[in-house]
VEXVEXTOR-536533 format. One line per 8 residues: number of its first residue (from 0); their letters; for each residue x, y negated, z negated of N, C-alpha, C, O. Coordinates in Angstrom, 3 decimals. Atoms other than C-alpha are relative to their C-alpha. Layout:
BEGIN
NUM	A	X/Y/Z/X/Y/Z/X/Y/Z/X/Y/Z; ... .
END
This chain:
BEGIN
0	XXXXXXXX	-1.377/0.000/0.473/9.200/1.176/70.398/0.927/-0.282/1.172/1.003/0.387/2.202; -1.131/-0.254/-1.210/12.163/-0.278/72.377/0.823/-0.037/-0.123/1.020/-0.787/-1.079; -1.275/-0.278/0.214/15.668/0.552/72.645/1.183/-1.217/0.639/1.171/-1.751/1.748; -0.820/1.400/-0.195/18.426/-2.213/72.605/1.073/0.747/0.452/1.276/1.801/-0.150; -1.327/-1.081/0.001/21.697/-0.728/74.136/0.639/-1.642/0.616/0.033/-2.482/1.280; -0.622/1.473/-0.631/24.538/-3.875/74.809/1.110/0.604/0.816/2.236/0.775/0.347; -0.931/-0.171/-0.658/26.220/-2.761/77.588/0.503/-0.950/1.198/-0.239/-1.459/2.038; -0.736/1.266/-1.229/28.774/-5.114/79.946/-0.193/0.448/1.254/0.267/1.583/1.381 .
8	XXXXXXXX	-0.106/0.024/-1.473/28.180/-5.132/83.678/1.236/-0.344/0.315/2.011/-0.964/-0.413; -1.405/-0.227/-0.652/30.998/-4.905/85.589/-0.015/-1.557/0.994/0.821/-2.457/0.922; 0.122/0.683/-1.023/29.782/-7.096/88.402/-0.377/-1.740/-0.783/0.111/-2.787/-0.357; 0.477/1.577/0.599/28.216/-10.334/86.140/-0.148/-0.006/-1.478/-0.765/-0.909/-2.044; -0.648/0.551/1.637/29.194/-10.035/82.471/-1.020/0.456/-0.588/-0.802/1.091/-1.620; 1.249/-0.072/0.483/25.587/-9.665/81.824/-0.344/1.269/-1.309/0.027/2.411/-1.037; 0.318/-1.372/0.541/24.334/-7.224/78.802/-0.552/0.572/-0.216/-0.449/1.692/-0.716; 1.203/-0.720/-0.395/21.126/-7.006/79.546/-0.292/0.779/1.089/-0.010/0.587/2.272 .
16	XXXXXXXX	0.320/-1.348/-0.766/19.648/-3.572/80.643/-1.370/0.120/0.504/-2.321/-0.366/-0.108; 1.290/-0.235/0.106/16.874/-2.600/82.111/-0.241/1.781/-0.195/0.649/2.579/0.096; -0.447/-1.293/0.283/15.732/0.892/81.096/-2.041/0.172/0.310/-2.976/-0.578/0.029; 0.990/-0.587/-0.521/12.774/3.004/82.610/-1.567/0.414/-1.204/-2.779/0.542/-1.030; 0.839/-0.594/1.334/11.121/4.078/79.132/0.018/-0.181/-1.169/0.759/0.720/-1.563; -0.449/0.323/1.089/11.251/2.972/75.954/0.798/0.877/-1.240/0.942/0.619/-2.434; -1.321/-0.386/0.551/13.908/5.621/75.169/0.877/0.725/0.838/0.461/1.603/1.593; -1.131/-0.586/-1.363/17.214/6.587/77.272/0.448/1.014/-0.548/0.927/1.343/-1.633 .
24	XXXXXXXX	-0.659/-1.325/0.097/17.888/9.679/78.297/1.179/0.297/0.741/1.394/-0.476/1.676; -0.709/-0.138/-0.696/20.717/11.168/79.532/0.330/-0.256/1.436/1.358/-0.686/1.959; -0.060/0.005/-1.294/19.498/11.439/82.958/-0.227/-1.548/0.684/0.026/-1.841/1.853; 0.679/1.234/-0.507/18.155/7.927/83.310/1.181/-0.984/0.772/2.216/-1.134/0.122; -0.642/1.326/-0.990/19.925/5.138/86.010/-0.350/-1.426/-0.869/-1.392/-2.078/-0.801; -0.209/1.217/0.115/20.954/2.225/84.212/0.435/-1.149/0.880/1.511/-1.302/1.459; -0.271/1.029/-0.896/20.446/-0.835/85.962/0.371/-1.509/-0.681/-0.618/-1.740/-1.376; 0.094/1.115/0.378/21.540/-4.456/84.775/-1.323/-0.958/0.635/-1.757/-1.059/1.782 .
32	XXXXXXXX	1.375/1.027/-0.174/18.456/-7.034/84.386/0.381/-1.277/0.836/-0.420/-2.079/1.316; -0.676/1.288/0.036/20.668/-9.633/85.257/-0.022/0.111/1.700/-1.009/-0.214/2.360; -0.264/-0.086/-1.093/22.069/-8.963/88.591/-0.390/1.180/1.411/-0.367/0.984/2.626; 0.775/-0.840/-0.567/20.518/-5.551/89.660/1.054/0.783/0.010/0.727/1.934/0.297; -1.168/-1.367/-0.264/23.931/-3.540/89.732/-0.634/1.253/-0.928/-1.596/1.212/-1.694; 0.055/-1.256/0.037/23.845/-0.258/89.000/0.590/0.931/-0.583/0.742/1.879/0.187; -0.439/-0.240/0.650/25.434/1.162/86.386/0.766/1.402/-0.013/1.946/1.685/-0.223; -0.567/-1.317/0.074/25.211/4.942/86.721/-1.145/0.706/-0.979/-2.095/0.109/-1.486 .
40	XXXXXXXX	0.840/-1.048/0.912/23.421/7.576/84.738/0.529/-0.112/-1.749/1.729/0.062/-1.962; -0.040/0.038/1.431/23.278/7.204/80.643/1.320/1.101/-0.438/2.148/1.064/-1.348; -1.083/-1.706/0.530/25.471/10.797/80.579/1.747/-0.946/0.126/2.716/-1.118/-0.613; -1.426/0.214/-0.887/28.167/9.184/83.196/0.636/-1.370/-0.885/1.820/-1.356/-1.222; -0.290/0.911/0.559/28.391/5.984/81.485/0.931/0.102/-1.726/2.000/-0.420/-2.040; -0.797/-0.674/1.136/29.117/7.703/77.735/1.686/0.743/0.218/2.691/0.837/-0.487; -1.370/-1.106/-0.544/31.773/9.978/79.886/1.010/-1.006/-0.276/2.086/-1.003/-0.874; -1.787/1.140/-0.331/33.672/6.710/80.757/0.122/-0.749/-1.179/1.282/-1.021/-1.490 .
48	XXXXXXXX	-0.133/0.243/1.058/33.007/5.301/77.757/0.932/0.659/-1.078/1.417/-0.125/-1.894; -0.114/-1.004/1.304/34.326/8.106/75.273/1.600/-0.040/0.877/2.493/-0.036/0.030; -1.336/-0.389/-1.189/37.765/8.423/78.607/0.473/-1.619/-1.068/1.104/-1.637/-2.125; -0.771/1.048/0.447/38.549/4.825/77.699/0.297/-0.405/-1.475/1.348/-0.944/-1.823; -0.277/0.005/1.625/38.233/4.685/73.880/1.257/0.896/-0.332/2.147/0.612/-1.135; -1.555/-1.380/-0.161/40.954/7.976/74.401/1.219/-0.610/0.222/2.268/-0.164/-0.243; -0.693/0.610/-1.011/42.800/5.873/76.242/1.090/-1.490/-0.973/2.254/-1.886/-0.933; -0.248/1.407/0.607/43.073/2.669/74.020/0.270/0.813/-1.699/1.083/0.324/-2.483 .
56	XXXXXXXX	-0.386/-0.414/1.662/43.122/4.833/70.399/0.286/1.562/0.530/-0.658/2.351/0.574; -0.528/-1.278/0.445/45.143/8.040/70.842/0.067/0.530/-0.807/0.454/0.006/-1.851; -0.226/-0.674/1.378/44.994/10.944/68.741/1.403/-0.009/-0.520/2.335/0.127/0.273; -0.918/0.119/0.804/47.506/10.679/66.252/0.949/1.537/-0.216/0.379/2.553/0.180; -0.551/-1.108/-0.153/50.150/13.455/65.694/0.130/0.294/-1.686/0.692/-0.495/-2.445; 0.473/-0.415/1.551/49.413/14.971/62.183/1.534/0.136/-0.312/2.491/0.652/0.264; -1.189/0.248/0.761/51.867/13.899/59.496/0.799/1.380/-0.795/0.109/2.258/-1.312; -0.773/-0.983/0.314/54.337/16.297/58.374/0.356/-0.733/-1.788/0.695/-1.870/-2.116 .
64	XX	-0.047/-0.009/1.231/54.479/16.800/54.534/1.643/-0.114/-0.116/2.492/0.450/0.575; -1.713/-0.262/0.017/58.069/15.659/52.847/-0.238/0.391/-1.493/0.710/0.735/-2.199 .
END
């Protein structure tokens, strides 16, 4: 079984991953296939992931009944 994840490199666009096991764990070092950069840890990557989605769609301020 192997796991597809499409994530962008920073350094060469690329969205191929390479990944240690045929399933990612938190702890694992994502590396791009492409260029060899270095992504970061599966955890750290979600972190900045989940910061910038915050970032771009703010919570909304709950509507007041008329």
């Amino acid at each position: 079984m192997t796991v597809q994840v499409e994530l962008p490199c920073p350094k060469c666009k690329s969205t191929k991953m390479k990944f240690e096991r045929p399933e990612i764990r938190e702890t694992d070092i994502i590396t791009c296939a492409a260029c060899g950069h270095n992504l970061g840890t599966m955890a750290s990557i979600r972190e900045r992931m989940n910061k910038a989605y915050q970032r771009v769609n703010p919570p909304s301020a709950p509507r007041k009944l008329q």
